[in-house]
Each structure stands twice: as C-alpha cells, then as structure tokens.
C-alpha positions as CSV (number, residue, x, y, z in Angstrom):
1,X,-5.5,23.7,11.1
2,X,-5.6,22.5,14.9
3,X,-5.4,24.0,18.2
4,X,-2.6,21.6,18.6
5,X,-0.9,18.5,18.1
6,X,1.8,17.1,17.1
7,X,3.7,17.2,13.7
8,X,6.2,14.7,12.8
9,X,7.8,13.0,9.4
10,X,6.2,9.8,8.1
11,X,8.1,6.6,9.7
12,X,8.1,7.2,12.8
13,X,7.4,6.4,16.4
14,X,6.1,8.1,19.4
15,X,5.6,6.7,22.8
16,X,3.4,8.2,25.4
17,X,3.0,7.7,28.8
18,X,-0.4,6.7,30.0
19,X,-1.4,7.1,33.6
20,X,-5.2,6.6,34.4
21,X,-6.5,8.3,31.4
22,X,-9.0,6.3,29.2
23,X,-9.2,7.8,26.0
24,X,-7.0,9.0,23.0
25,X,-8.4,11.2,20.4
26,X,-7.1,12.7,17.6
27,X,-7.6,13.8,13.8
28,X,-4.8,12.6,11.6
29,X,-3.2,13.1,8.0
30,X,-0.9,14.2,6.2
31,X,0.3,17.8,6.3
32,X,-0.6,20.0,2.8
33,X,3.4,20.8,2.8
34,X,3.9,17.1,1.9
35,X,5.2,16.8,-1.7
36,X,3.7,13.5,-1.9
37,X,0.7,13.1,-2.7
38,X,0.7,9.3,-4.2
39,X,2.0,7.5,-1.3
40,X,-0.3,6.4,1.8
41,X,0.5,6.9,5.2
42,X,-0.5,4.8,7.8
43,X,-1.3,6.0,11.4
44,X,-2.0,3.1,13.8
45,X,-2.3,3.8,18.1
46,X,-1.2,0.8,19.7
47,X,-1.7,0.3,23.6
48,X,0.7,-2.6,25.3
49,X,2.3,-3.7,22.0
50,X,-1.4,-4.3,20.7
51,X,-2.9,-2.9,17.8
52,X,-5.9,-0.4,18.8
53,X,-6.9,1.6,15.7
54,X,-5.3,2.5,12.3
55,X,-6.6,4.7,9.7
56,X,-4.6,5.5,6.2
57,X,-4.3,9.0,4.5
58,X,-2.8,10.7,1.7
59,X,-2.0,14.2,1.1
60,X,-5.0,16.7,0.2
61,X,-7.4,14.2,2.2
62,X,-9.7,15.5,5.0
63,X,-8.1,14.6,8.4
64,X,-9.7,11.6,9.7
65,X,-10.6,11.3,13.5
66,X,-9.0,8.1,15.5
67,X,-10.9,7.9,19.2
68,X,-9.6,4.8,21.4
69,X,-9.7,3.2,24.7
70,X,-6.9,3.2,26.7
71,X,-8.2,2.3,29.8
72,X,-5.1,-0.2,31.5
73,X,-2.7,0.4,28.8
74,X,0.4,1.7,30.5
75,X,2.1,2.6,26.9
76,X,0.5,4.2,24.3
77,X,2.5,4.3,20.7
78,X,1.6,6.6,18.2
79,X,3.2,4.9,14.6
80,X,2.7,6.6,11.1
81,X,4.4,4.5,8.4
82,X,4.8,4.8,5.1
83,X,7.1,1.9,3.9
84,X,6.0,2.1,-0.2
85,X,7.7,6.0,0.2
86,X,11.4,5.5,0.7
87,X,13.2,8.5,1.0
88,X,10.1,10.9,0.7
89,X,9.6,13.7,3.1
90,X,6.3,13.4,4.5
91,X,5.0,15.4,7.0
92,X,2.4,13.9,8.8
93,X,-0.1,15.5,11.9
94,X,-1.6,13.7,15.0
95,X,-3.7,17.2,15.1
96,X,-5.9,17.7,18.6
97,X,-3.7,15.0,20.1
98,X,-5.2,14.0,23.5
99,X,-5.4,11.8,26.5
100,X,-9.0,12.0,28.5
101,X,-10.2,11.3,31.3
C-alpha cells in the first residue's frame, strides 16, 4: 500500500509536466488485483523522448523503486507496457509518485 500514486492499466502512457524539479521517484508493480500473474510489465520514465530508467515486474512481486534525474527535461513520460499480454487487464501502480526538488 502507498500514501499515493497513481494506478492505471498496463499499456499505457502518462505525460507529466516538469518545471524545475530534478528528480522523479517512485515504487512500481503490478497491483495484487491483477489476474495475471505470467505476463511482465514494463515501467520505463522517459525525459525528452529519451529513455531514463526501466524496471520490469510481475504480479505478487515486491514493488521496485525507480529514482531519476530530471533536471532540464521539460517532459517527463511515465510508460508501462506489456505487449506479450494482449487483451489482459493489468493493473499497474506508479506508487509514491513524485517530482523533487
């Protein structure tokens, strides 16, 4: 459980604005309600179009903490993909979300 955050489905595709902050944090994976458990998901942060960090999860796994610079990115995109799933409802978490200073 997290203080906050935000819960989406896999495959999908959030875009933040980013204006002088220099770090995003988060702890991410995929929500217990999922009912797949076989099929990764893939969370990548990417600042400007450019890959920062990517970590992979699959249901019943501890959530696993991303921490990136951000420092001059204007855009920061949150991804979580899970192309081998098809169809699949997967509920995903970017829990403790966060932009610091």
């Amino acid at each position: 459980n997290f203080g906050s955050g935000v819960g989406v489905l896999a495959n999908s595709r959030l875009e933040v604005r980013n204006q002088g902050f220099s770090r995003f944090t988060a702890k991410v994976g995929v929500d217990d309600s999922a009912r797949d458990a076989a099929h990764p998901v893939r969370f990548a942060v990417y600042g400007d179009g450019r890959l920062l960090a990517s970590e992979t999860a699959r249901r019943g796994e501890a959530a696993k903490p991303i921490d990136v610079d951000v420092r001059g990115v204007a855009i920061v995109e949150l991804v979580a993909l899970a192309p081998n799933a098809p169809g699949e409802m997967l509920p995903i978490s970017w829990g403790d979300a966060a932009l610091r200073r």
